[in-house]
N, C-alpha and C positions, 0 to 999 in steps of 0.2 A: 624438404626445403619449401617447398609448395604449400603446404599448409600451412610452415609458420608465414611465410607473405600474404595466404588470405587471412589468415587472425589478425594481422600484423593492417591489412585494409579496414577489417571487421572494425577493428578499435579504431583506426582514424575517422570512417565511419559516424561510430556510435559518438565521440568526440566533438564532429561537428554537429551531429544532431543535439546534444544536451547543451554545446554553446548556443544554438541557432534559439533551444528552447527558452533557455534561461534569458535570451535576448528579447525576444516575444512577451517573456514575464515582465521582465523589467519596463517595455514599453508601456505592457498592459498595467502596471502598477500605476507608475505616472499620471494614463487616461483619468485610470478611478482619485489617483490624489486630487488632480485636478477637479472630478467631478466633483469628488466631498466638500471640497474647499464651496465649490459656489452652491452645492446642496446646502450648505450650513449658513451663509448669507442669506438664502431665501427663506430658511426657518427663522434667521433673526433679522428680517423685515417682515415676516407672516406674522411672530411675534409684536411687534411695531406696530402694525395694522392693525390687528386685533385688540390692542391695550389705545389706541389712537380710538377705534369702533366704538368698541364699551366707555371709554372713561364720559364722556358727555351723559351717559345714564346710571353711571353706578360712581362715578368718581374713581380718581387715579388707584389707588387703593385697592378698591375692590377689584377694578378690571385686571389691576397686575393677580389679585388674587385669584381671579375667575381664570386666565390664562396659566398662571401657577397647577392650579389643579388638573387642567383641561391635560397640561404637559404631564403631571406624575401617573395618569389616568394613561396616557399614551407611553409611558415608561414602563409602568407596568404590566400590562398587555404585551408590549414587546419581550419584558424579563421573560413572560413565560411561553411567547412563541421561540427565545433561544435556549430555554433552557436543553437539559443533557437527556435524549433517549435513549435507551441500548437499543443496538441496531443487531439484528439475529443474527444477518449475514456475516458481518463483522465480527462477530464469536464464536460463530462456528466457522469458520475461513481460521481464526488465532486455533481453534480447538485444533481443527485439520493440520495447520502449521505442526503443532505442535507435537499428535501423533506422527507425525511422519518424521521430522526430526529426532523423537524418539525411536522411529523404527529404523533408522539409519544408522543409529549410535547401538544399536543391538547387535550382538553378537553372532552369525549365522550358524557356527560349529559348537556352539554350546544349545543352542533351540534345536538343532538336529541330535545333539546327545539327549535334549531334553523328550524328544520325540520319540526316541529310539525304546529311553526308558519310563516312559508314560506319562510325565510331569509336563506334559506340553502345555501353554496358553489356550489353547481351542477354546473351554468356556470361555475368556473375558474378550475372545474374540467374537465369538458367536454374539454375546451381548451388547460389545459396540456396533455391528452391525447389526444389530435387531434396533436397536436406538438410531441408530442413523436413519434405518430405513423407517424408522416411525417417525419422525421430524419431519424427514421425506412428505411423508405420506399427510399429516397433519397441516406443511403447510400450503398444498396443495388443494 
């Protein structure tokens, strides 16, 4: 009876901690909504400015176009600081996932028959860990 009232604390627990979290989120959401909001006015008063600066020497036109480009220039730049890297840890963390959910879902009384009569895994054991330990080693 004891243990099911500490699990039974454990969950209430963990309950209020992922409410308290998501509480946090949500404030924290808000701060940044509101930050974008006035971030984006200041871009379209920078813009303003900037088309106000130029158009006395280039005319309305070109300044909207001078800023035009200045902006796709800064678009683009940003495309390719968000674009998608692979991240090694993150693949090998899914690989590791993966083997091990795999070694869970194996059968132990059939790898001991397998042992017993000589078909055992050993080699593609031996060369996931000779590969691991050389990733290891490489990114070190």
């Amino acid at each position: 009876m004891r243990l099911l009232s500490l699990l039974g604390v454990a969950a209430q627990a963990e309950s209020l901690r992922l409410r308290r979290a998501a509480a946090g989120t949500a404030r924290r959401a808000g701060w940044l909504a509101g930050a974008a909001l006035f971030g984006a006015a200041a871009v379209g008063l920078a813009h303003v400015a900037a088309i106000a600066w130029l158009e006395p020497r280039y005319g309305l036109a070109a300044a909207c176009g001078v800023v035009a480009l200045a902006d796709l220039a800064l678009a683009g730049i940003l495309a390719l600081m968000g674009r998608r890297r692979p991240d090694a840890v993150a693949e090998e963390a899914l690989a590791v996932r993966r083997m091990m959910l795999a070694a869970a879902a194996r059968n132990p009384m059939r790898e001991a028959a397998a042992l017993a009569l000589g078909s055992a895994p050993a080699p593609v054991l031996g060369a996931m860990a000779g590969e691991a330990i050389a990733t290891w080693l490489r990114r070190r």
